[in-house]
PyMOL commands that place a pseudoatom at each C-alpha (Angstrom):
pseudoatom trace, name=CA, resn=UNK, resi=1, chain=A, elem=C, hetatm=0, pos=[0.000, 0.000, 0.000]
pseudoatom trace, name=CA, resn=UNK, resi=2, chain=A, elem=C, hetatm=0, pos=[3.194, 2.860, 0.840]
pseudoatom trace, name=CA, resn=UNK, resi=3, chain=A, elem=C, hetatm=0, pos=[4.589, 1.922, -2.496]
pseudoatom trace, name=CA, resn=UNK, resi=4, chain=A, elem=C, hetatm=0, pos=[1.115, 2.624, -4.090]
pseudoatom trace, name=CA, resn=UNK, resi=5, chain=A, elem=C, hetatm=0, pos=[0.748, 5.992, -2.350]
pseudoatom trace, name=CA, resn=UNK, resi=6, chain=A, elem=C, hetatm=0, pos=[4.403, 6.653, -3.339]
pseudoatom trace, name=CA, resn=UNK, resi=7, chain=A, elem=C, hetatm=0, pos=[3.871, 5.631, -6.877]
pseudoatom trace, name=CA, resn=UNK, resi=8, chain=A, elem=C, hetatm=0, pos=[0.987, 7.940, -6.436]
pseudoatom trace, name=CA, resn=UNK, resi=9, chain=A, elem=C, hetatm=0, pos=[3.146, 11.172, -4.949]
pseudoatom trace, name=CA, resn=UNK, resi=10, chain=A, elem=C, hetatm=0, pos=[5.731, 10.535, -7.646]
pseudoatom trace, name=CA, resn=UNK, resi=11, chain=A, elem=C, hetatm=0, pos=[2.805, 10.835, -10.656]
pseudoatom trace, name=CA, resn=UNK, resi=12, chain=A, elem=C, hetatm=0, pos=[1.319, 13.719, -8.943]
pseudoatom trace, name=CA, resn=UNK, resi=13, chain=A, elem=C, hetatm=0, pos=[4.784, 15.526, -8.289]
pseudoatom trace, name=CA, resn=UNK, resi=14, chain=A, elem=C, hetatm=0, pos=[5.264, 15.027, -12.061]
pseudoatom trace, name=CA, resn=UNK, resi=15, chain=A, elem=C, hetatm=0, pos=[1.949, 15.924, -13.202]
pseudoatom trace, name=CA, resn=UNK, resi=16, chain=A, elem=C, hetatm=0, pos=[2.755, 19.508, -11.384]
pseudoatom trace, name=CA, resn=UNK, resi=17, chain=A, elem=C, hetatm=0, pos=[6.094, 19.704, -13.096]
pseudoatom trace, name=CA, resn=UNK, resi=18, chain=A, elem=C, hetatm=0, pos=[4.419, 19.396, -16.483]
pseudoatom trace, name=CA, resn=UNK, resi=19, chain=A, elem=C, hetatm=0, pos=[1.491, 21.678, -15.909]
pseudoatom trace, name=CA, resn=UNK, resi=20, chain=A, elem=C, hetatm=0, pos=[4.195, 24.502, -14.885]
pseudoatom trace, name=CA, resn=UNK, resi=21, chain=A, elem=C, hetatm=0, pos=[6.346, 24.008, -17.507]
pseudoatom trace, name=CA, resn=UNK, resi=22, chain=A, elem=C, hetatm=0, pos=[3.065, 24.241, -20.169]
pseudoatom trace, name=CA, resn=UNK, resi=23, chain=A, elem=C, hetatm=0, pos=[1.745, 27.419, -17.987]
pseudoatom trace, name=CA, resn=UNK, resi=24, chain=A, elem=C, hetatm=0, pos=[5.619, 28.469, -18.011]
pseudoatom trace, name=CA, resn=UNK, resi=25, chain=A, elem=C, hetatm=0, pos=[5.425, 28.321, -22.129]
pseudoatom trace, name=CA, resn=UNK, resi=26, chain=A, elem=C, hetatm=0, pos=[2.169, 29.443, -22.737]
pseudoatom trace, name=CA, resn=UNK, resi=27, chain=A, elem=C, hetatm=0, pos=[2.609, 32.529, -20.443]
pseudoatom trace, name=CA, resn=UNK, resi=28, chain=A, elem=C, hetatm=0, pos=[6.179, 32.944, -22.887]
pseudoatom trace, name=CA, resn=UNK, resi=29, chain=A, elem=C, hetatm=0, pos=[3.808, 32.392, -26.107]
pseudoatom trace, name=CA, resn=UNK, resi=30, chain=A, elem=C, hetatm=0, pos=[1.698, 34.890, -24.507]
pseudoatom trace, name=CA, resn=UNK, resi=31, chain=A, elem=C, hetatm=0, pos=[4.295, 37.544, -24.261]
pseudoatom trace, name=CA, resn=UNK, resi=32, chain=A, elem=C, hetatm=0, pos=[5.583, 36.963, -27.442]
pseudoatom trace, name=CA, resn=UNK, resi=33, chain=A, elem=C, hetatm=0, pos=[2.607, 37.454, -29.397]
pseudoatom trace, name=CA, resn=UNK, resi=34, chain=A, elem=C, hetatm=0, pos=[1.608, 40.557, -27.390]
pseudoatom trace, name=CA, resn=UNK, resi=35, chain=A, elem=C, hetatm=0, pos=[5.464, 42.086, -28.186]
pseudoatom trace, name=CA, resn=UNK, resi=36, chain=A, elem=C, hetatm=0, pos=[4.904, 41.082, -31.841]
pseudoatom trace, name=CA, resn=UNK, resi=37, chain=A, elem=C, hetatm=0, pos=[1.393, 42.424, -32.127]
pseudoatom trace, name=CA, resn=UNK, resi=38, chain=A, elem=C, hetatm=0, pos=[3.343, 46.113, -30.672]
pseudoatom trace, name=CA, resn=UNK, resi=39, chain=A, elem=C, hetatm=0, pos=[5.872, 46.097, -33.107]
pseudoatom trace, name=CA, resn=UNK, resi=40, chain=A, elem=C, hetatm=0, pos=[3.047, 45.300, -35.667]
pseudoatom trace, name=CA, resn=UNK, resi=41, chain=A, elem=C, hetatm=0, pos=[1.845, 48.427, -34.820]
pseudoatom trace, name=CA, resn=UNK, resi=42, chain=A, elem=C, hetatm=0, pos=[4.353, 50.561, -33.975]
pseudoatom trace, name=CA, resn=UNK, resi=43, chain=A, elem=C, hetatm=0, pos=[5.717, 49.951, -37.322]
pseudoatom trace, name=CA, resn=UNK, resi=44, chain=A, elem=C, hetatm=0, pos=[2.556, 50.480, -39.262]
pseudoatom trace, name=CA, resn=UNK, resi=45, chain=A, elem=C, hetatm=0, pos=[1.675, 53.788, -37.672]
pseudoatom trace, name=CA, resn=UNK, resi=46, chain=A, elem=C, hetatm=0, pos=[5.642, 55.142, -36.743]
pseudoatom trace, name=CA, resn=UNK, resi=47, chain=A, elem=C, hetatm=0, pos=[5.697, 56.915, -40.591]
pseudoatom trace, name=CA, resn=UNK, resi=48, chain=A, elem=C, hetatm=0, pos=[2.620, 58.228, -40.738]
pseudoatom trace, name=CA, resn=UNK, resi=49, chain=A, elem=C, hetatm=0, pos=[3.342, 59.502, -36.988]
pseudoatom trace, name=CA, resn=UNK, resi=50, chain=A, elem=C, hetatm=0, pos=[6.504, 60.970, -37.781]
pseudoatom trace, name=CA, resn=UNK, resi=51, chain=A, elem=C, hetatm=0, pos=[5.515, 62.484, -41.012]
pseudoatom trace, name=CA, resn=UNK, resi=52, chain=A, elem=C, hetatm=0, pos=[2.941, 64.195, -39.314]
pseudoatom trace, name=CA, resn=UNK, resi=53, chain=A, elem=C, hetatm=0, pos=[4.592, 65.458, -36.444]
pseudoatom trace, name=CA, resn=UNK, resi=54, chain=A, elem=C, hetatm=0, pos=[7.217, 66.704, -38.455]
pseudoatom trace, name=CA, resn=UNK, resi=55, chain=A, elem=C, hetatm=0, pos=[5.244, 67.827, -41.088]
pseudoatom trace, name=CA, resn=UNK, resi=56, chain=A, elem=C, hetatm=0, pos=[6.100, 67.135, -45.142]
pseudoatom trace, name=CA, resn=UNK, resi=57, chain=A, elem=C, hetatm=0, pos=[6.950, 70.705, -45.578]
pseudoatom trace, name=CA, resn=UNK, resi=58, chain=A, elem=C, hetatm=0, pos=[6.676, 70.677, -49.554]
pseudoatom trace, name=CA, resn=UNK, resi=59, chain=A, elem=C, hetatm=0, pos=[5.725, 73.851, -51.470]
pseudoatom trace, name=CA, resn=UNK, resi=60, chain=A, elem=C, hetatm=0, pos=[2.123, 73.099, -52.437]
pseudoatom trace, name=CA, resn=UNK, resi=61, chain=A, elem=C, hetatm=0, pos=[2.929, 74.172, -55.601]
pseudoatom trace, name=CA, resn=UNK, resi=62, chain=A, elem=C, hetatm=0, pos=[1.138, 71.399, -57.721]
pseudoatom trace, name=CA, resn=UNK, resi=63, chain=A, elem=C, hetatm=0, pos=[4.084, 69.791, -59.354]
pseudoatom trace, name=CA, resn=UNK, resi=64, chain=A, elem=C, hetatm=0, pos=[5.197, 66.137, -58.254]
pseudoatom trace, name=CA, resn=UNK, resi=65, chain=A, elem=C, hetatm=0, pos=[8.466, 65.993, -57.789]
pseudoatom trace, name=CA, resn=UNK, resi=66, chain=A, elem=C, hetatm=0, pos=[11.254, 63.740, -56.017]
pseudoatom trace, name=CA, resn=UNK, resi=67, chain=A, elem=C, hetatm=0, pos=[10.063, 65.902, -52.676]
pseudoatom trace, name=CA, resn=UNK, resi=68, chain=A, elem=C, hetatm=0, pos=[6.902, 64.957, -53.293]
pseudoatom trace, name=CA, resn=UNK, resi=69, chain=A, elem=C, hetatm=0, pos=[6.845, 61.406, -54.181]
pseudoatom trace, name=CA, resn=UNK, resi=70, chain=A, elem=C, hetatm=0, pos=[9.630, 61.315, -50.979]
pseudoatom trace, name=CA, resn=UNK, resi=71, chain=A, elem=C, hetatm=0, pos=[7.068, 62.786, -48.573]
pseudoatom trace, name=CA, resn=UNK, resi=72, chain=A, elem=C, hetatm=0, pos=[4.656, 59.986, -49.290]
pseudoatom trace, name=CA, resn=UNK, resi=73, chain=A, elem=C, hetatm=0, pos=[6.874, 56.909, -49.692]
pseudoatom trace, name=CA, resn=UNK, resi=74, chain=A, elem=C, hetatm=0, pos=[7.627, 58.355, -45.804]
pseudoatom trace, name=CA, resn=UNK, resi=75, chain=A, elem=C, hetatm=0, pos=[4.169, 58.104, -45.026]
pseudoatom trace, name=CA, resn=UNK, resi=76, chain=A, elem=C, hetatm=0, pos=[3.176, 54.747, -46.637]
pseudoatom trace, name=CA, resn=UNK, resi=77, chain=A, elem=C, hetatm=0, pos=[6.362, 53.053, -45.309]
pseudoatom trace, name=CA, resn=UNK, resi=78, chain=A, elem=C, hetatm=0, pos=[8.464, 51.902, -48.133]
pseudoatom trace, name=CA, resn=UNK, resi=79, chain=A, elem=C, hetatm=0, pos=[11.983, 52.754, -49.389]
pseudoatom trace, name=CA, resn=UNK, resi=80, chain=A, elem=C, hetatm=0, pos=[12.511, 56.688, -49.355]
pseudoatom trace, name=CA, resn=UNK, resi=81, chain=A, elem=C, hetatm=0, pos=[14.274, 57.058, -52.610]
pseudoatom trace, name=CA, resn=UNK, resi=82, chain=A, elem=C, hetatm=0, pos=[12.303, 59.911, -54.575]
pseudoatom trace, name=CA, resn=UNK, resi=83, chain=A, elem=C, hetatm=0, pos=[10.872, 57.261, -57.404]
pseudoatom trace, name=CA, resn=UNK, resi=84, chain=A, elem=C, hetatm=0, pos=[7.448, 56.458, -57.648]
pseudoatom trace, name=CA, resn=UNK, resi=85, chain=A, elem=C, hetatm=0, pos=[7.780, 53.185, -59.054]
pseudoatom trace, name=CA, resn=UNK, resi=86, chain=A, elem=C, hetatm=0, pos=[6.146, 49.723, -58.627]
pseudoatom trace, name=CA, resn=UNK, resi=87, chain=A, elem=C, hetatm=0, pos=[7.116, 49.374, -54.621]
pseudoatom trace, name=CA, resn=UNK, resi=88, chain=A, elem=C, hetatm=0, pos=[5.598, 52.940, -53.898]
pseudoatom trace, name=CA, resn=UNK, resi=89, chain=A, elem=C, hetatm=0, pos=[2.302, 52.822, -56.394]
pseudoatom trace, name=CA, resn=UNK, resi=90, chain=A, elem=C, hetatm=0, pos=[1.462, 48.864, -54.410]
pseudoatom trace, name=CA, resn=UNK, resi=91, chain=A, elem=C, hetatm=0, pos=[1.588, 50.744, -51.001]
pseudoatom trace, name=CA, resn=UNK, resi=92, chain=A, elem=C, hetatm=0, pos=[-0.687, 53.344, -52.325]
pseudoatom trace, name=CA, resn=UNK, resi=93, chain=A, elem=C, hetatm=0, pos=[-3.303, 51.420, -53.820]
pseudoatom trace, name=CA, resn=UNK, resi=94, chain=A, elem=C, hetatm=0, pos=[-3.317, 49.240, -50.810]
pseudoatom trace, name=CA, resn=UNK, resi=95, chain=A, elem=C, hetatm=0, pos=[-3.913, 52.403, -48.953]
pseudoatom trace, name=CA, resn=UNK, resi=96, chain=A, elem=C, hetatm=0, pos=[-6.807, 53.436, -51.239]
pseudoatom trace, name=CA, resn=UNK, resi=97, chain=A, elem=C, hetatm=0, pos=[-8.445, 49.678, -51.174]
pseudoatom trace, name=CA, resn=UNK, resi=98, chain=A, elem=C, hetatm=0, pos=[-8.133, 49.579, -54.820]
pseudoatom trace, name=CA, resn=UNK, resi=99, chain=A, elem=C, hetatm=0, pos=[-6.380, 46.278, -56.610]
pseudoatom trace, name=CA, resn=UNK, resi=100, chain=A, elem=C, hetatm=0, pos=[-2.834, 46.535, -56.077]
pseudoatom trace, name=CA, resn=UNK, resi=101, chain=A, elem=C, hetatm=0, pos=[-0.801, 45.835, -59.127]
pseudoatom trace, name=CA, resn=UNK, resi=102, chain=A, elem=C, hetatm=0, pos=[2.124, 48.308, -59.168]
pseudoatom trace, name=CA, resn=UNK, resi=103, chain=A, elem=C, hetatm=0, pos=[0.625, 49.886, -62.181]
pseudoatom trace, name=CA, resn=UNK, resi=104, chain=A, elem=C, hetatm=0, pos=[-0.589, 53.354, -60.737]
pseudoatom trace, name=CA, resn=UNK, resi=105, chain=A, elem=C, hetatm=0, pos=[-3.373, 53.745, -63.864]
pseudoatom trace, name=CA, resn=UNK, resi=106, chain=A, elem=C, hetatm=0, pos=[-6.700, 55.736, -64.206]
pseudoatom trace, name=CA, resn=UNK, resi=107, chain=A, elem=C, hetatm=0, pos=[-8.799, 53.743, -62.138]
pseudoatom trace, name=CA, resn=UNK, resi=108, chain=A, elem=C, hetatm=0, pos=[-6.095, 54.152, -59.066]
pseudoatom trace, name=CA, resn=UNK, resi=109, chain=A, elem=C, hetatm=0, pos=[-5.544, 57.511, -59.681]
pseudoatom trace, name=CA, resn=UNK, resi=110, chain=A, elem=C, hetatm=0, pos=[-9.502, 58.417, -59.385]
pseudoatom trace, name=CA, resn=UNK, resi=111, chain=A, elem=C, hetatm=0, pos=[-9.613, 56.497, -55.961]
pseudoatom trace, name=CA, resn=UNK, resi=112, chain=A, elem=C, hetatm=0, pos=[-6.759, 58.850, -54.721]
pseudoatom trace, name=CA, resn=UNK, resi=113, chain=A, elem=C, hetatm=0, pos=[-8.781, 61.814, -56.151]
pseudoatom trace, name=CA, resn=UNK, resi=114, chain=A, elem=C, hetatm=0, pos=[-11.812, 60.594, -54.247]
pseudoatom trace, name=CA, resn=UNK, resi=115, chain=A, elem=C, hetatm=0, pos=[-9.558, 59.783, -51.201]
pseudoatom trace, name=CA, resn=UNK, resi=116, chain=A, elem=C, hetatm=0, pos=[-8.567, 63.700, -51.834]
pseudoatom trace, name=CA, resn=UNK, resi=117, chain=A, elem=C, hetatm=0, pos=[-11.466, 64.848, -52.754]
pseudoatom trace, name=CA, resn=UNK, resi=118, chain=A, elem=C, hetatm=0, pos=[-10.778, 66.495, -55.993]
pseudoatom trace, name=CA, resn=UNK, resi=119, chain=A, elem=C, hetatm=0, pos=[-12.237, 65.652, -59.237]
pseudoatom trace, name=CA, resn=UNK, resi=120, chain=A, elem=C, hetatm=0, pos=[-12.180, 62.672, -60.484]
pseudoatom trace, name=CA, resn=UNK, resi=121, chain=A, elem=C, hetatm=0, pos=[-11.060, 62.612, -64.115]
pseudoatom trace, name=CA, resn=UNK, resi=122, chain=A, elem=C, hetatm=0, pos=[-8.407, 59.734, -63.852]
pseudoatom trace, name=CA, resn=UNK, resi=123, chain=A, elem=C, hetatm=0, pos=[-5.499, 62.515, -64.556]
pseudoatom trace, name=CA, resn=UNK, resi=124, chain=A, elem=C, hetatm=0, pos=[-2.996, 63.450, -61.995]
pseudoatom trace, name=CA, resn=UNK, resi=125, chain=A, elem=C, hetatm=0, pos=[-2.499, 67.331, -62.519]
pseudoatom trace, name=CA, resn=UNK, resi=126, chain=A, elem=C, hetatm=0, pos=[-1.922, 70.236, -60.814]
pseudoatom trace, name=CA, resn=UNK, resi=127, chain=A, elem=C, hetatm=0, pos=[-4.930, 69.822, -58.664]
pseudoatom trace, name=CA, resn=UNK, resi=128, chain=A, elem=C, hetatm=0, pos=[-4.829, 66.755, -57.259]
pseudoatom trace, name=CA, resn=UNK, resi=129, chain=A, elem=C, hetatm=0, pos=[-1.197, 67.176, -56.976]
pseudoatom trace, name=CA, resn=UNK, resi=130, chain=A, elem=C, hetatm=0, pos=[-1.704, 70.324, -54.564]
pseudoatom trace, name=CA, resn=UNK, resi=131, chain=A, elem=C, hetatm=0, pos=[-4.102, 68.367, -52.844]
pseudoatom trace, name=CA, resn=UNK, resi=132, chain=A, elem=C, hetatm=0, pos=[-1.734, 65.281, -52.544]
pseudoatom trace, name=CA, resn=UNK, resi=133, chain=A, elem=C, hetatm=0, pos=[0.646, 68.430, -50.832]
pseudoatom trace, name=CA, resn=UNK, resi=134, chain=A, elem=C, hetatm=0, pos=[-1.399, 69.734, -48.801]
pseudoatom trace, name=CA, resn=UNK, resi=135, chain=A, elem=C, hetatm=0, pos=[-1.853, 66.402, -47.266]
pseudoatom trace, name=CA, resn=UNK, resi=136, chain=A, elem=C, hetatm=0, pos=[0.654, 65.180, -46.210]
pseudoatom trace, name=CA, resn=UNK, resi=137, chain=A, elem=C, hetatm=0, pos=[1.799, 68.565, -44.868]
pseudoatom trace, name=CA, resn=UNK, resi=138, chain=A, elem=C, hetatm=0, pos=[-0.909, 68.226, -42.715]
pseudoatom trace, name=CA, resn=UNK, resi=139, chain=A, elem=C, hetatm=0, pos=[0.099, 64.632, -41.994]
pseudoatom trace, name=CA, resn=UNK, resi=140, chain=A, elem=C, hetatm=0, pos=[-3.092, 63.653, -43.139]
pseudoatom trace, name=CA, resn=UNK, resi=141, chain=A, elem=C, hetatm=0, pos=[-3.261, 61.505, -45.720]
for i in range(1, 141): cmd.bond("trace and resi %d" % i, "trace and resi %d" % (i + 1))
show_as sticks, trace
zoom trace
């Protein structure tokens, strides 16, 4: 009968061992998904943040230039390098919900005119540009 009750110690000493060591983990697991789910956000909202507490400061002068597309690629978190190419046009249709293709056409360039509420004639000109500005001077975009 002691060895049973002994057998029976031993099982429940280890049963307690394992159930720490899985609370130990899942408490671990627990952090580590909070700390990523932070970063997640600090990362997503740290551009748009700093943009607008520093301000673009472009001349809203309605010409996009390398200052201009600069401003934004700051704002929608890809590679600051003055080119609006593929990289920046996918970041800015996934900003305006549209289908995200690289290829910043008519139909993408009428959601960011909607977005900015200008007209909507497909064609970026000097009025959606100085909108654009004006935007992301205020940090707003």
């Amino acid at each position: 009968m002691a060895d049973k009750a002994k057998e029976t110690d031993e099982q429940a000493r280890l049963r307690r061992t394992e159930e720490a060591k899985r609370a130990g983990a899942q408490a671990r697991n627990a952090k580590s998904f909070a700390d990523a789910k932070a970063a997640r956000q600090a990362k997503a909202t740290a551009p748009a943040a700093a943009a607008k507490a520093a301000g673009a400061g472009l001349a809203v002068d309605g010409e996009w230039g390398p200052a201009t597309t600069k401003a934004l690629q700051t704002v929608l978190g890809v590679a600051v390098d003055g080119d609006f190419g593929p990289a920046s046009a996918s970041a800015l249709q996934a900003k305006l919900g549209v289908t995200v293709d690289g290829d910043f056409g008519p139909n993408s360039t009428r959601a960011l005119q909607a977005h900015l509420g200008v007209e909507q004639d497909g064609v970026i000109g000097p009025i959606t540009v100085r909108a654009l500005q004006e935007r992301l001077n205020a940090g707003t975009l």
